[in-house]
C-alpha positions in Angstrom: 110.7 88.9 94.7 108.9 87.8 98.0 110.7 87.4 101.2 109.0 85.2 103.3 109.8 84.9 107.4 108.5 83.6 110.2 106.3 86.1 112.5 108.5 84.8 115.4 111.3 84.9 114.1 112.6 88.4 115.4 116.4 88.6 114.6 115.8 87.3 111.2 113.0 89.5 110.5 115.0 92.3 111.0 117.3 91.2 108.6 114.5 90.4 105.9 113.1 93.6 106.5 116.9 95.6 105.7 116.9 93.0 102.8 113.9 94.6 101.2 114.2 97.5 101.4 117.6 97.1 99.3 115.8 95.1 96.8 114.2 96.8 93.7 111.3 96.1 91.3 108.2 94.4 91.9 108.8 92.7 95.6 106.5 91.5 98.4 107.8 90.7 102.0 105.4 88.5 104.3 105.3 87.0 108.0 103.8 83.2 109.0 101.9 84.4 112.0 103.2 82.3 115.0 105.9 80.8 112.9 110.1 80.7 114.1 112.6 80.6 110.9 112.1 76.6 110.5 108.4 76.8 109.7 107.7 73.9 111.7 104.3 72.1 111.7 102.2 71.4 108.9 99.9 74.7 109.0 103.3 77.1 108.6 104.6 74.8 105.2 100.7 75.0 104.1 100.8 79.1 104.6 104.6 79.5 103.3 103.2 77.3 99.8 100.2 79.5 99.5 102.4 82.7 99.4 104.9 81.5 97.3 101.8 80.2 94.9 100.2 83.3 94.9 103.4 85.3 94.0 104.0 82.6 90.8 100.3 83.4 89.7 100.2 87.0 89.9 103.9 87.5 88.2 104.3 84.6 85.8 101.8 84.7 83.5 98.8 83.4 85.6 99.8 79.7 84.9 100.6 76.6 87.5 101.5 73.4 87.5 99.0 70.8 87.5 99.5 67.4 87.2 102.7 67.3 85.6 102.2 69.7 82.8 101.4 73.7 82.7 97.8 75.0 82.3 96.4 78.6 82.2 94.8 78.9 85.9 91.0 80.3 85.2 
């Protein structure tokens, strides 16, 4: 699992951060620098989408979407 919050986002973070540490297996828990729980703005999406991207790759068979169809990433 990854838990992703927003670096400014204080009461929420502690509650991600609780959340965790409950969760088992493999798990990853990231912060948007500069970022509330809304992710507003363009460069917060463009961070949130790289993480979640980046968890797919490493943890389901190194493959992504492209173009409609599923092909191996090289």
């Amino acid at each position: 699992a990854v838990l992703i919050g927003g670096g400014e986002d204080h009461p929420v973070g502690a509650l991600k951060r609780t959340g965790f540490q409950r969760l088992g297996g493999i798990r990853r828990l990231e912060f948007v620098p500069g970022a509330t729980h809304l992710f507003e703005g363009p460069a917060p999406l463009e961070w949130v989408a790289a993480l979640a991207r980046l968890w797919f790759l490493e943890h389901l068979g190194r493959t992504a979407a492209v173009g409609g169809r599923v092909e191996a990433v090289r």
